[in-house]
C-alpha atoms as one frame of an Amber mdcrd trajectory, in Angstrom:
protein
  -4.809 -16.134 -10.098  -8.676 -16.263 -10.472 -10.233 -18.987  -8.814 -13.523
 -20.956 -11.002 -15.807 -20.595  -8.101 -16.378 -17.021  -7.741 -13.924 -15.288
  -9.804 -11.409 -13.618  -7.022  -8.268 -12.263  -8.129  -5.875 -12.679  -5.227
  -3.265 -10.479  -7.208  -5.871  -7.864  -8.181  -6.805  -7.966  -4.452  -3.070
  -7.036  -2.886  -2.300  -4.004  -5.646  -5.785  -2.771  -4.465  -4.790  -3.111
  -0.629  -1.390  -1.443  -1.941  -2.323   1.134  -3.945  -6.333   1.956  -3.180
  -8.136   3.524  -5.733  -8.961   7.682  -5.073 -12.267   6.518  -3.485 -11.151
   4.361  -0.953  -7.707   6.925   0.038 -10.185   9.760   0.264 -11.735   7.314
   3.541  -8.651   6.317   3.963  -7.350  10.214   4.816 -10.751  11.420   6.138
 -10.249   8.477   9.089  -6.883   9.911   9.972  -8.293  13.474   9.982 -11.305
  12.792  12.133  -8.925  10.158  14.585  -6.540  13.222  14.934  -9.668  15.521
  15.513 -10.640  13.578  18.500  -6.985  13.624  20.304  -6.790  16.789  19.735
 -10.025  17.186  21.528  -9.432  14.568  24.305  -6.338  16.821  24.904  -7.490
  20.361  24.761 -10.646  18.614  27.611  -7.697  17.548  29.551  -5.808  20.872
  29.590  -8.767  22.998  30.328  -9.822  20.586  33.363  -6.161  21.122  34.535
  -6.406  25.421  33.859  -9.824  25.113  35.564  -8.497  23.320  39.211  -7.017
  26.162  41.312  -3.413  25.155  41.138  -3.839  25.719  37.062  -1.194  25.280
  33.685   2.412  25.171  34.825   5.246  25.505  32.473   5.750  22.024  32.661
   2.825  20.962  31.387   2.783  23.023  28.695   6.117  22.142  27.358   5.609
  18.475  27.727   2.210  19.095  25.364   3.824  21.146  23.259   6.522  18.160
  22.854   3.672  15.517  22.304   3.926  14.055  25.809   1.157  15.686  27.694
  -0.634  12.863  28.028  -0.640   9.740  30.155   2.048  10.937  32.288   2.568
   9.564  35.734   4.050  13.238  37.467   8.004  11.635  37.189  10.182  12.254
  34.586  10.697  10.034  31.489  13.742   8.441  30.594  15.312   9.286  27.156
């Protein structure tokens, strides 16, 4: 459906929110690469902070990281 004003194609508009041209999944990707950069950042700052107090890494911790959980924990255990 092309409107007579300015020539927008609603339909042409949701297949290329659906299926983006190579261009736009390439920014698409490169967004989700650099987002999961910086967690994985944010996290390996938090785990060296923790190595570097004098108590250090227990177990624990490094389990619950290693099981995507290592962050934003309140010290009790979750619920499954």
């Amino acid at each position: 459906m092309t409107t007579r004003d300015d020539g927008f194609d609603a339909r042409q508009a949701a297949r290329d929110e659906l299926a983006p041209d190579g261009r736009t999944l390439a920014l698409m990707l490169e967004n989700i690469v650099a987002e999961a950069a910086q967690q994985i950042r944010y996290i390996r700052g938090k785990l060296k902070a923790k190595a570097d107090t004098p108590k250090g890494l227990s177990g624990r911790t490094l389990s619950r990281v290693a099981q995507g959980r290592g962050h934003g924990t309140t010290g009790r255990r979750e619920r499954r």
